[in-house]
C-alpha positions, 0 to 999 in steps of 0.5 A: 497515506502520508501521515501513515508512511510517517508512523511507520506503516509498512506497504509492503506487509502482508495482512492475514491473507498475503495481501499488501496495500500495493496489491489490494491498490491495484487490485481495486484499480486505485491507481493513485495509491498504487503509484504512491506505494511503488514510488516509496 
């Protein structure tokens, strides 16, 4: 996630259907990325 954070990949950007990686993390309970995603 990092590396991608570093080549400029945007959490918070809605893919075709409105979701973010934030709400797709959360969504599938992935509680790591979330938290990675919400400390940005």
């Amino acid at each position: 996630m990092a590396l991608l954070r570093e080549r400029g990949a945007d959490p918070c950007r809605e893919n075709n259907y409105g979701q973010t990686p934030l709400g797709l993390a959360k969504l599938i309970a992935n509680y790591d990325v979330a938290q990675y995603f919400a400390d940005l």
